[in-house]
Backbone as CSV, one residue per row, in Angstrom:
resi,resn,N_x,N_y,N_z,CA_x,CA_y,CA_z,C_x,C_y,C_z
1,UNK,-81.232,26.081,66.467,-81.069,26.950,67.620,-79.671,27.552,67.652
2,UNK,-78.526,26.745,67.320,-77.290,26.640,67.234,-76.829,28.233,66.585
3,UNK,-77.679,28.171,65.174,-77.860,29.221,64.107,-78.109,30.392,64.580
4,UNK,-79.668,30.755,65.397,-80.222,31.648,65.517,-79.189,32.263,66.786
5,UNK,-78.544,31.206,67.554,-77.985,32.098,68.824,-76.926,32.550,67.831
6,UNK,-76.344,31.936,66.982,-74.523,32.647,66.809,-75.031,34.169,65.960
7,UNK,-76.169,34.170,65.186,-76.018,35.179,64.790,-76.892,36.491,65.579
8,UNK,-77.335,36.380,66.467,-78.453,36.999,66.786,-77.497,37.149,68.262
9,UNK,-76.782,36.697,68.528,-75.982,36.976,70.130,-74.485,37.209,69.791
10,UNK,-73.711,37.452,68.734,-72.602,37.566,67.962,-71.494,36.506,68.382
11,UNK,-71.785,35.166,68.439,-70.673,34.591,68.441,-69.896,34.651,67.727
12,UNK,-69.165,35.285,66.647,-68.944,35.234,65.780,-67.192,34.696,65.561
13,UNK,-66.532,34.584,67.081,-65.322,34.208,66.748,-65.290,32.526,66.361
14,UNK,-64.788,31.963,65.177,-64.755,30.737,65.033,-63.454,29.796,65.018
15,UNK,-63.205,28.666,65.268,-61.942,28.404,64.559,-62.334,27.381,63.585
16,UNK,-61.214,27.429,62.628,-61.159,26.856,61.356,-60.756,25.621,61.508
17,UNK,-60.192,24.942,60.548,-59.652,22.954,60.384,-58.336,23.385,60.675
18,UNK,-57.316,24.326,60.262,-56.157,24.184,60.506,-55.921,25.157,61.756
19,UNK,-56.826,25.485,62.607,-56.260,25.950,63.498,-56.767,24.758,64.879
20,UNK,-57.895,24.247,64.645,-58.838,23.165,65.780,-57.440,22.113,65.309
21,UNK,-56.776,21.712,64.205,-55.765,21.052,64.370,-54.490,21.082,65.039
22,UNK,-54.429,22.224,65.203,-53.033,22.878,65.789,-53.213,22.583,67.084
23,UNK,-54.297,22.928,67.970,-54.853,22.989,69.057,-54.808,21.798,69.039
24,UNK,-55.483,20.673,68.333,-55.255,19.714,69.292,-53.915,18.890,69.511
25,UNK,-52.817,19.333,68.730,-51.539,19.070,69.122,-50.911,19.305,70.391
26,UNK,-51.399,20.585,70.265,-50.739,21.473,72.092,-51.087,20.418,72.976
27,UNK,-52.134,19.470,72.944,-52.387,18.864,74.490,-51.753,17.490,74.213
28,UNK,-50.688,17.087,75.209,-49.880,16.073,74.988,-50.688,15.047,75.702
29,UNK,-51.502,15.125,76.496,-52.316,14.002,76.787,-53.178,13.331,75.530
30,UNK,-53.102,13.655,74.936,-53.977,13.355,73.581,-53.268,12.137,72.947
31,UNK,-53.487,10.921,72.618,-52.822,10.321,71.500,-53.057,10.150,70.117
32,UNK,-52.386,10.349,69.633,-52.723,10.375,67.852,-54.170,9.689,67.376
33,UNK,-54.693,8.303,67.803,-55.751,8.103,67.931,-56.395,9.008,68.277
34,UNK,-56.667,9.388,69.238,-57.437,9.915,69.794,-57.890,11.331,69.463
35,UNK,-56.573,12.264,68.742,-56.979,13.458,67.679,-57.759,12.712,66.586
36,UNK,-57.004,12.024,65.930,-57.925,11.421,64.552,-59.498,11.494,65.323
37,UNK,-59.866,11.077,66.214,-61.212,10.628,66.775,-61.821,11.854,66.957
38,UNK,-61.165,12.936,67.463,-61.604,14.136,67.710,-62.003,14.707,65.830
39,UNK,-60.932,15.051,65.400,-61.121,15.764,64.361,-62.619,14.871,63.188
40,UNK,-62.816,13.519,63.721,-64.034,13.680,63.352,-65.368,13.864,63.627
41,UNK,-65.203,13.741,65.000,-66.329,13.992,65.898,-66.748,15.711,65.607
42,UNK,-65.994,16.058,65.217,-65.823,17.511,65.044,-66.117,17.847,63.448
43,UNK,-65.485,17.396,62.802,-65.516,17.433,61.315,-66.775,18.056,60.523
44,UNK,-68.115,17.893,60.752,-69.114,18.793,60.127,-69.203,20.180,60.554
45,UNK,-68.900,19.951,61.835,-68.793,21.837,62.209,-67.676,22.414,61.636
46,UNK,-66.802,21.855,61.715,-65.642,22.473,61.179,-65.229,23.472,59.948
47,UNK,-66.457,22.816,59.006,-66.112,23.428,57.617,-66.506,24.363,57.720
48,UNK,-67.401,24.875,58.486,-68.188,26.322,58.537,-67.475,26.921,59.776
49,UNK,-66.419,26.594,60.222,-65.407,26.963,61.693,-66.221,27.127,62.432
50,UNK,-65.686,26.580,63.427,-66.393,26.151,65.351,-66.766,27.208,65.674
51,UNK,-67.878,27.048,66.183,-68.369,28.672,67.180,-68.266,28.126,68.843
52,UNK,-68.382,29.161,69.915,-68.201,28.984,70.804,-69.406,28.041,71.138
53,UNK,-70.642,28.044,70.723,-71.678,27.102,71.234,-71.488,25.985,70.505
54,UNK,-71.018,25.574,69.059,-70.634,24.102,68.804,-69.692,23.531,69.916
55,UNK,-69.136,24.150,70.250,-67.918,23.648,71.283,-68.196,22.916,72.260
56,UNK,-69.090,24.189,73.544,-69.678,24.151,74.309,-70.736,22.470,73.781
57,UNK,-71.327,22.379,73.351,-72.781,21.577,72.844,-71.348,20.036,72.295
58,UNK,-70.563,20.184,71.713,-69.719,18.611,71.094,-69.428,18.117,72.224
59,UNK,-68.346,19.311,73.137,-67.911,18.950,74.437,-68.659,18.053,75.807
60,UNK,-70.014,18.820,75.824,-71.372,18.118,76.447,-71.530,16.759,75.674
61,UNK,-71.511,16.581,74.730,-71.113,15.261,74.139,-70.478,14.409,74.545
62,UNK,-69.210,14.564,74.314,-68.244,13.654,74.480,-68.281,13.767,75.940
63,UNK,-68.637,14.377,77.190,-68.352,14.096,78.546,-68.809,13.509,78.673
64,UNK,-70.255,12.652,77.752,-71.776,11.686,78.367,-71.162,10.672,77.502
65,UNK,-70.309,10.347,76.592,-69.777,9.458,75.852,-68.948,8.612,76.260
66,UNK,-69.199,7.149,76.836,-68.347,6.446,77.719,-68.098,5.172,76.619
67,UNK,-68.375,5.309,75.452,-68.314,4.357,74.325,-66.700,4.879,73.592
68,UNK,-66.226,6.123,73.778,-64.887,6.516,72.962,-63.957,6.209,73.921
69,UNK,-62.207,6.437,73.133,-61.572,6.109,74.114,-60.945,7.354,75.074
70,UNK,-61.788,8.581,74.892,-61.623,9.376,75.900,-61.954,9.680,77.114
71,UNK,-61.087,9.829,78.368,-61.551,9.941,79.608,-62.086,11.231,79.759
72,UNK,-62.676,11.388,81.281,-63.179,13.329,81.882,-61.871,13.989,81.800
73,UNK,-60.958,13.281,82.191,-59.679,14.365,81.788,-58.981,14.752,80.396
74,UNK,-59.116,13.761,79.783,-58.821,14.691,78.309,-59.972,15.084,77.793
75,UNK,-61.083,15.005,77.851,-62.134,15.954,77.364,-61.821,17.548,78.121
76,UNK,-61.597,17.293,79.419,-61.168,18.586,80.271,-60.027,19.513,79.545
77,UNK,-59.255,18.661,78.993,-58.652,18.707,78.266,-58.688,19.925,76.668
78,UNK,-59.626,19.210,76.288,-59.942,19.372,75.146,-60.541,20.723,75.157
79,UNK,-61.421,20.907,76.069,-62.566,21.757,76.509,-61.821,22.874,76.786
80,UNK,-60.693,23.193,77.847,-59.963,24.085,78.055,-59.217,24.916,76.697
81,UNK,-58.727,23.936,75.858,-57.599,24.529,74.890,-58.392,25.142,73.793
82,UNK,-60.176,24.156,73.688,-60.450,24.982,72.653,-61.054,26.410,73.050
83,UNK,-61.363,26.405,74.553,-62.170,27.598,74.961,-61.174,28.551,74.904
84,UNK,-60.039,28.452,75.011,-59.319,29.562,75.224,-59.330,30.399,74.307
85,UNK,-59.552,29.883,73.035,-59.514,30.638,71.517,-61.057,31.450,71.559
86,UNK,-61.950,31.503,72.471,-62.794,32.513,72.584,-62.861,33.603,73.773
């Protein structure tokens, strides 16, 4: 579904591994753990760079995810810095 919307509705802005890395530096609530944790939770989308609906759809993830060590506020977090890049 993921597929048919990005190309058929033009999501087409993505970000790449070295830029979803950069980004997650900017947020100082983050601890080094806790990027490592991100960048793999993330890691299969990545190689083909994030579209705005992987984002949207990981993010919905990790807010229902009470097993990591991220709270609603650094996902809020997370959610903000990467949306901004669309």
């Amino acid at each position: 579904m993921t597929i048919f919307f990005d190309t058929f509705f033009g999501d087409v802005k993505k970000i790449r591994k070295k830029e979803f890395d950069e980004l997650l530096k900017q947020i100082p609530e983050l601890s080094k753990e806790e990027i490592n944790y991100l960048k793999e939770v993330f890691k299969g989308d990545l190689s083909d760079g994030l579209t705005l609906s992987e984002v949207k759809q990981k993010i919905e993830r990790l807010s229902h995810n009470y097993n990591d060590s991220l709270d609603s506020f650094e996902v809020k977090k997370v959610k903000e810095k990467l949306l901004e890049k669309f």
